[in-house]
N, C-alpha and C positions, 0 to 999 in steps of 0.2 A: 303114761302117754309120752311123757318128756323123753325119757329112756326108750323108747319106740323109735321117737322122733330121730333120737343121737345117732340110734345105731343104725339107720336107714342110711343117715347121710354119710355114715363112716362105708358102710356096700357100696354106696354111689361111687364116695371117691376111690374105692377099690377098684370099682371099674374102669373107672376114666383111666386112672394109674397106667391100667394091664393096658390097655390101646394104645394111649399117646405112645406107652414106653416102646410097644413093636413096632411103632412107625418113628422111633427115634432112633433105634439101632440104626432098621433100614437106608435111612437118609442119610446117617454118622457113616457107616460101613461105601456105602456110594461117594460121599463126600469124598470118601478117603482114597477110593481108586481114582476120581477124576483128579482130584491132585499129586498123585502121586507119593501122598504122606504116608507115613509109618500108621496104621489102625490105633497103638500106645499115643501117639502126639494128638492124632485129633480124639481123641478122648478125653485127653489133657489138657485140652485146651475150650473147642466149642462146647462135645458134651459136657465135659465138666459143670461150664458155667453154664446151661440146661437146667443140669440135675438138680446144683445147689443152690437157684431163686427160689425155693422153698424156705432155707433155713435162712436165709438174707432177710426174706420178706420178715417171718417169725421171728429172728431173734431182733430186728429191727421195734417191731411192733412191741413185743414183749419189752421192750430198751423204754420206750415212748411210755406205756405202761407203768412203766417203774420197777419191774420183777427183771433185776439184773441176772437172778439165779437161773433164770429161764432162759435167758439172753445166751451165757456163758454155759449155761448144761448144753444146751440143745447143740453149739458150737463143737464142743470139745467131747460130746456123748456122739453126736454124729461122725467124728472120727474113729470113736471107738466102733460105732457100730459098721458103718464104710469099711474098716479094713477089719475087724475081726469076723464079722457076719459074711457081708457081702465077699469081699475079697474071700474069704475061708471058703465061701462055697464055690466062687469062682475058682480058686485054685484046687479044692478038692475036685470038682469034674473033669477040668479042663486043665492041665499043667500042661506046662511046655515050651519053648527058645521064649525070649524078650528078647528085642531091639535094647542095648543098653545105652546108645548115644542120646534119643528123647528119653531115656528114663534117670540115667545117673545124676545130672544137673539140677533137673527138677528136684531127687530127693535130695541134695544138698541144701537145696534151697529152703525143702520146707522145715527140715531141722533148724536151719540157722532163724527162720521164721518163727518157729515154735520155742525155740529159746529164749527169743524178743520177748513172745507174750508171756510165757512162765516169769519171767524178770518183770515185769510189769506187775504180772499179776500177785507177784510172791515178796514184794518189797515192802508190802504195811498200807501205801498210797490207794491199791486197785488199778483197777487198769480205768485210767485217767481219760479226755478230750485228746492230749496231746498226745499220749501214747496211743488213740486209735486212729489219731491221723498220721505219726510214724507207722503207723501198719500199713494204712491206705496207701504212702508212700512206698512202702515196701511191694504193696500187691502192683503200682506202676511200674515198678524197676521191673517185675515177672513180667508182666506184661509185652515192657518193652520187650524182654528177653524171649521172648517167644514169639516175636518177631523176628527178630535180628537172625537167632540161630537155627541156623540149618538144622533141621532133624534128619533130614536124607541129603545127604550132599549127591548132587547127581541125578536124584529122582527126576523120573518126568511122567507128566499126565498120561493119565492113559488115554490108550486109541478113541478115537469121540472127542478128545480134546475136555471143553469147559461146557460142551453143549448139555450138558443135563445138570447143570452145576445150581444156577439160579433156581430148579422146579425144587431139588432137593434139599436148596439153603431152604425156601420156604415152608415146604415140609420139615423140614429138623423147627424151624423159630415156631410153625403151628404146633406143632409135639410138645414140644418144649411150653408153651403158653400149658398145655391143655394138662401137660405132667404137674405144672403151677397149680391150677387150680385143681384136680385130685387130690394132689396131696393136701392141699388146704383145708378139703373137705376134708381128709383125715384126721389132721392133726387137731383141729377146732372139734371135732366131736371125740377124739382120745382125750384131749385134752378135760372135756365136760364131763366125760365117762371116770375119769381119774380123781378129779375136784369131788364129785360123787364118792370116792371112795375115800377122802381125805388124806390124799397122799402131799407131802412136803414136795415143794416148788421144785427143787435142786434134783430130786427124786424124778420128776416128771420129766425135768428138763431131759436128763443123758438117758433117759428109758422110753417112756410115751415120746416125748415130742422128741428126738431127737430120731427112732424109730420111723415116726412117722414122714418128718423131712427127708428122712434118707431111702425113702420109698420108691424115688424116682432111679436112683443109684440102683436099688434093688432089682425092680424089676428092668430096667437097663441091663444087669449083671446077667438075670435070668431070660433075659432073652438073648443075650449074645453067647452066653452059653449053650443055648439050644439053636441056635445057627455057628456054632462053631467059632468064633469071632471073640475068645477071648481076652485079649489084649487092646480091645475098647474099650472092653470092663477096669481090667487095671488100669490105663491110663485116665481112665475118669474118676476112680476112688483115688488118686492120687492128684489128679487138678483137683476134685473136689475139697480133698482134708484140705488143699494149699487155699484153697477161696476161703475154708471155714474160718481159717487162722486170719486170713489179712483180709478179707471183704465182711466177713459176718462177724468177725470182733470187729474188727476197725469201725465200722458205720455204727452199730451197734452201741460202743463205748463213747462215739463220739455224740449219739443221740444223749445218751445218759451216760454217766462214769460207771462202773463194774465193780462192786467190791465181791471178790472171791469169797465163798464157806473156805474153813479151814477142809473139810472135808474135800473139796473141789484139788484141792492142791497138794492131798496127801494120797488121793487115791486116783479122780479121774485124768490128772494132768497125768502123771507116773504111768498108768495106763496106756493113755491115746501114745508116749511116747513108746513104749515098749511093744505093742502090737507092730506098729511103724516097722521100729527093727526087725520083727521076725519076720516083718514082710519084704521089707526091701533089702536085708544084709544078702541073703541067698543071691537072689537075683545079681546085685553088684559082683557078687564073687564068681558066682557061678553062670550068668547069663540065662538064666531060665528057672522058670518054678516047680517046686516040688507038692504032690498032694500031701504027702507029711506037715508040709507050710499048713496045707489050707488046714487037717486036722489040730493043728496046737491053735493056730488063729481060732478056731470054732472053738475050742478049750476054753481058750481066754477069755473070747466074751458072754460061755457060757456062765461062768465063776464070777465076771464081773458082776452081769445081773444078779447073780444069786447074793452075791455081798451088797447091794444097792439096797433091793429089794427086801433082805430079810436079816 
């Protein structure tokens, strides 16, 4: 009956998932003509942080909890899964030009970001109070920066002006609430489906739950590729990873400290970084994505799971 119960509530949140997520593009994609931004920035930016109050919420919880393993999978398994999964599918359907003025910055950024946390994480300590509020400090400085810098120098609203702007902010923050609570149901009943099968913490974190947080990203990805739109996609798997690193550690480590498995640090950090590269070196050089990309990305994170899991 128990097992009845779980998986009922894991359908439910499937469902909500697939809604909120088509009325999240809608609203992102609109947003982005009345402003006149790049589809890549505002991805990068609003959706992003949408998508990833899933894994904020979780690894928060899990931090409080005491299951640091959970904390830090779900963090750095969600990057994996964001750019191998998502991105791999988004770039095998849909390649094509990137705007590389909002994209090149940002991935500097979240390398020099992600290097912070591997030094953190890889020094004996774990990643510490004080090392998640230099994160947190670090996600202000993005912040600021993504105000300050133009992503379109020039740009201007389109015809209509700002007049639809407010109906659509509210529909993206309803979407976005309801993407919350979907995936919650998901992740809370993967999560009991998995304990059922006694799988180790660290395990659940960068597969189940990390999966399951990045659901909003997913179907985000799957419907902008089915309205043609994707380059919302990428710039949201790419605010996303940057939120994972400095908002879902940072709060995270500063609820509780993190001490890393050695496993976490020889396999999924080396990972989330090298996915990274095959996603964004292309683009930097070349200004646009290749399906090739998406095919080795989808490699990647098929291989990873198969080495996690067995």
């Amino acid at each position: 009956m128990e097992m009845i119960k779980t998986s009922s509530l894991f359908l439910i949140g499937f469902l909500i998932v697939i809604f909120s997520g088509n009325l999240f593009v809608d609203a992102s994609v609109r947003i982005a003509k009345i402003s006149g931004l790049p589809e890549i920035a505002i991805g990068a930016t609003v959706v992003s942080l949408g998508t990833t109050m899933p894994e904020i919420m979780v690894s928060s919880m899990a931090s409080i909890a005491g299951s640091g393993d959970i904390a830090l999978g779900n963090a750095i398994g969600s990057i994996i899964c964001n750019t191998g999964l998502i991105c791999g599918l988004s770039l095998f359907f849909t390649p094509g030009k990137v705007p590389t003025k909002p994209f090149n910055w940002r991935v500097v950024y979240f390398f020099f970001s992600f290097a912070c946390l591997f030094f953190f994480a890889s020094r004996g300590l774990g990643i510490t109070r004080f090392d998640g509020g230099l994160l947190l400090l670090l996600l202000l400085v993005y912040t600021v920066l993504c105000m300050k810098i133009k992503d379109s120098p020039g740009s201007e609203p389109s015809a209509g002006g700002g007049s639809g702007f407010t109906p659509n902010l509210l529909k993206l923050l309803l979407s976005a609430v309801l993407l919350f609570i979907g995936a919650r149901l998901l992740v809370d009943s993967a999560v009991s489906l998995a304990h059922y099968a006694r799988v180790p913490e660290r395990v659940i974190g960068v597969t189940v739950v990390a999966l399951g947080t990045s659901l909003p990203e997913l179907v985000t990805a799957l419907v902008a590729i089915s309205k043609k739109h994707g380059n919302i996609s990428l710039g949201n798997i790419i605010g996303a990873n940057m939120l994972n690193v400095l908002s879902v550690c940072g709060i995270a480590s500063v609820i509780s400290p993190i001490l890393p498995t050695t496993s976490s640090l020889l396999y999924d950090f080396p990972v989330a970084a090298l996915v990274m590269v095959f996603l964004t070196l292309p683009i930097m050089l070349f200004r646009r994505t290749f399906r090739i990309q998406g095919v080795i990305l989808l490699l990647c994170y098929v291989v990873y799971c198969a080495h996690v899991l067995f």
